[in-house]
N, C-alpha and C positions, 0 to 999 in steps of 0.2 A: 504493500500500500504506500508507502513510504516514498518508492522510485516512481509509483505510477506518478503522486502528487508533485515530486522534482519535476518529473517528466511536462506535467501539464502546466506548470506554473513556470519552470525553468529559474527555478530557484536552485540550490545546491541540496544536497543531502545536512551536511551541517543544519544549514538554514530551518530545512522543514524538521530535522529533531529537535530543535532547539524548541521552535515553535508546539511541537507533540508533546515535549518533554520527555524525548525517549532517549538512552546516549546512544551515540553513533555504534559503539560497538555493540550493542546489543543486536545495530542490524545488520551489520556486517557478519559476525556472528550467526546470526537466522539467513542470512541471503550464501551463504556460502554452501553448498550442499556436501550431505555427508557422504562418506564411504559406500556405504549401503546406496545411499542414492545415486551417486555414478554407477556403481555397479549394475542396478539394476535399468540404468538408462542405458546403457550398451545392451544389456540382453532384452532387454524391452524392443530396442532395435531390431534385434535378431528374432527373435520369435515375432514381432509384426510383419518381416521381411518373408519368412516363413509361410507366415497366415495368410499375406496376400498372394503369394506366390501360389499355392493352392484354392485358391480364390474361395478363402474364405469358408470353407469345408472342412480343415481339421480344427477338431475342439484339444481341448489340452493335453490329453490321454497320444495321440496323434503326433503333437508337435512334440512332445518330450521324447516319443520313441524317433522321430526325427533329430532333434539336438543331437541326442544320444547316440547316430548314427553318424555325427559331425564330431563326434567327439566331446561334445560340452556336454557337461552335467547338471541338472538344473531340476531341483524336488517339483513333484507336483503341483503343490499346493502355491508354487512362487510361481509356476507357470501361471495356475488361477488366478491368483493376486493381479500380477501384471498387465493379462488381457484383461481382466476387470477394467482396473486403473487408466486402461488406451482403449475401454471400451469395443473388446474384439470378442465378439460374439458368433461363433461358427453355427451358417446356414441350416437350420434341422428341417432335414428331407421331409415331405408329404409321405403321409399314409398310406400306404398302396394296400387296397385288399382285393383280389381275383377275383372275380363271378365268376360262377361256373355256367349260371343260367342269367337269363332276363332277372328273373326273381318274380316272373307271370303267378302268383298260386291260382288265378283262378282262371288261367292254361293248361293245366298239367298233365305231363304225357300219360297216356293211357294204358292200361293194364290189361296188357296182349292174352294172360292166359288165366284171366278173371273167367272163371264158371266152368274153366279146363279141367279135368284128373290133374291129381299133384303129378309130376315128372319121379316115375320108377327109373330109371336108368340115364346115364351120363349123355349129354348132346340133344338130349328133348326139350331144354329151358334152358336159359341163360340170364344170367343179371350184370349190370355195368355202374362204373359210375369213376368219377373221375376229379381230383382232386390239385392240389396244388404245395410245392416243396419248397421253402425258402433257402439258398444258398450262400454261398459266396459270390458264383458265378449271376446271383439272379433269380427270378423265379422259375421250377422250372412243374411243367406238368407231368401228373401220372395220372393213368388209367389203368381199370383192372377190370376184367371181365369171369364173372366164375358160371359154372355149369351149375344147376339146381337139381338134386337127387335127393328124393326121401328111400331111404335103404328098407325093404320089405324086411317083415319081421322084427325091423327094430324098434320103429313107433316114431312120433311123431318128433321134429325137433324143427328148432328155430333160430334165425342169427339173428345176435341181438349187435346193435354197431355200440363200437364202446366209444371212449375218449382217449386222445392220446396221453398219454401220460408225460407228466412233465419231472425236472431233476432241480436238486436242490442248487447246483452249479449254476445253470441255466437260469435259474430263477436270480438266485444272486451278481450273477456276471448281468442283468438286463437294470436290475436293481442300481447298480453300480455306473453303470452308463447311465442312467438317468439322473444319477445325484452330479457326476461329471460335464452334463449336458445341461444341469439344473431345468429336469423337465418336468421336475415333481410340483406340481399343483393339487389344490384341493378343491374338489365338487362343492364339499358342504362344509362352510366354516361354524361350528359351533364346540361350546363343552361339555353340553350336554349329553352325556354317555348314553342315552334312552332315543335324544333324536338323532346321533349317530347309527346306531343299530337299525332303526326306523329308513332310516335313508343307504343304508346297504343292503336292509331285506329288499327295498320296494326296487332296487336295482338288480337284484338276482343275486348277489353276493351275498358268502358267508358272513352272517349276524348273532349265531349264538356260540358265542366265544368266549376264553374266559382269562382274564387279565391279571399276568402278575402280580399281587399288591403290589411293591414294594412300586413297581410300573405304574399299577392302578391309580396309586398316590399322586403323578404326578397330573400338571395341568392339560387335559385333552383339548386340541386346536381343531378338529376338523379331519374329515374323512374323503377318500376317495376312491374306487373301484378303478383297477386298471386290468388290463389282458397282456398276459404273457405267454406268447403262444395260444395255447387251445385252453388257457388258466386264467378264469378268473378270480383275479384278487383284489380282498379288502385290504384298504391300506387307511391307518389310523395314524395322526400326528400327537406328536407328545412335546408339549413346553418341556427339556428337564433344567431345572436348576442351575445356574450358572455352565452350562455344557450347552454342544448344538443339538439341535432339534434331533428325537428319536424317531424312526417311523416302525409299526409294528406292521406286519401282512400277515394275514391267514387266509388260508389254503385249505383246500376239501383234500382231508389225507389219503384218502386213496386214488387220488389223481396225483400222487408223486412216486416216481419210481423208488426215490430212496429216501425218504423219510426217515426224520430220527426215531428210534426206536422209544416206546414210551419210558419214560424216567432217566433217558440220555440227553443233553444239552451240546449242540455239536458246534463250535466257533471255528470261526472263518473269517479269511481277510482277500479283499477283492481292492485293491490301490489303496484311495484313502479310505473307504468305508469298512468296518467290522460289520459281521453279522454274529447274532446265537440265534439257533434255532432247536425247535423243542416240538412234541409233538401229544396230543391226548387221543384219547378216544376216536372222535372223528376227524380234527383240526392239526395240521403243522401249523407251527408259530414262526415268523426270521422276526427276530427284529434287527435293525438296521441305524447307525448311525456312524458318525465321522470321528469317534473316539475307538479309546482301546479297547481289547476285549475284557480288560479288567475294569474299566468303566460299564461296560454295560453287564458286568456279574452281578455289581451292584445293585440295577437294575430289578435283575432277578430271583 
């Protein structure tokens, strides 16, 4: 403030402390920048050189395994800082989900062998249907076509189609990009534990679930439903006490491949975020936040 007022009045610096009643060295002092601050103006440099160079596409997970490929070392958390601070916000892609159909229901193809004998032997009926794979490469399509046999003398049977199942990995590695991507928002902001629950039933999500005390205790922000994969999850925010924000997720336990076994607490570390995850009767638990895993034992 100081030099702007030199600047516009064209006074000296002397002059306008005199007048503020500031000493001179105090701003000499504040105007000379510190170590840390050069330091981080040269790689602030570089990782914006980086960012635009990829136009704008890699978030900070991205540009560190970049640095790192250049040789510079640089924690994650200083990459955040920095693009914060210059305001470098990497482009997050649109939504892509495949149709398989128009999505007509009151078109729907027709039931060729509706009022026919069930099919005794292989190649007299067939069923199809045909889906979609996310990759590396892209999305890519599968089709599957099976034969329909009801086998004599054995009796009647039926496919029932299941759900895919999803992994505790997977779950927390999506988890984890979203906290690095800060794509975590909330549906419904409240602390009310009852119109939380309220507002994940009427959404289809898991609602009857049961909270840590020591968790319970703390202040509830607000809920969101998200999908991961063919999973959907409740996702609860938690105030904690002087630490950053907790978020808990639950999951329908038998859509996880590997769920923790009941009365086992399994921790994990995915960059900057911990998770612990836990599992009862119907329900796996993660919680999730940007401390250690002895921070969130406490927790629980």
């Amino acid at each position: 403030m100081i030099q702007v007022i030199a600047h516009k009045t064209g006074g000296s610096i002397r002059k306008v402390c005199v007048v503020l009643g500031e000493a001179r060295s105090s701003f000499y002092d504040a105007s000379t920048p510190t170590a840390t601050q050069v330091a981080d103006a040269g790689m602030g440099d570089l990782i914006e050189a980086v960012f635009r160079r990829h136009r704008r596409r890699y978030g900070y997970r991205r540009l560190g395994q970049e640095l790192a490929d250049r040789g510079v070392t640089c924690a994650p958390a200083r990459i955040r800082r920095i693009m914060a601070q210059r305001a470098l916000r990497a482009i997050q892609p649109k939504t892509y989900i495949p149709k398989t159909s128009d999505g007509r229901a009151d078109k729907p193809s027709p039931n060729l062998i509706s009022g026919l004998p069930l099919p005794e032997a292989p190649d007299r009926a067939w069923a199809g249907d045909i889906t979609f794979i996310p990759t590396g490469a892209g999305w890519l399509w599968l089709a599957v076509a099976a034969s329909i046999v009801l086998p004599l003398g054995v009796g009647d049977f039926a496919l029932w189609p299941t759900a895919q199942r999803g992994t505790l990995a997977g779950v927390t590695s999506e988890v984890a990009r979203m906290y690095g991507e800060s794509r975590i928002s909330l549906g419904s902001m409240t602390s009310n534990d009852q119109k939380i629950r309220h507002w994940l039933k009427d959404d289809g999500a898991p609602h009857d679930f049961a909270v840590p005390a020591k968790l319970a205790s703390q202040r509830e922000l607000g809920c969101q439903v998200i999908d991961i994969g063919s999973l959907k999850v409740s996702l609860i925010c938690f105030q904690i006490s002087g630490r950053p924000m907790a978020h808990l997720l639950v999951i329908d336990r038998s859509l996880l491949a590997d769920a923790p076994v009941i009365g086992q607490t399994v921790y994990m570390q995915d960059d900057a975020v911990s998770f612990a995850s836990w599992s009862d009767t119907n329900r796996t638990y993660i919680l999730a936040s940007e401390v250690g895993a002895d921070d969130l034992r406490k927790l629980l």
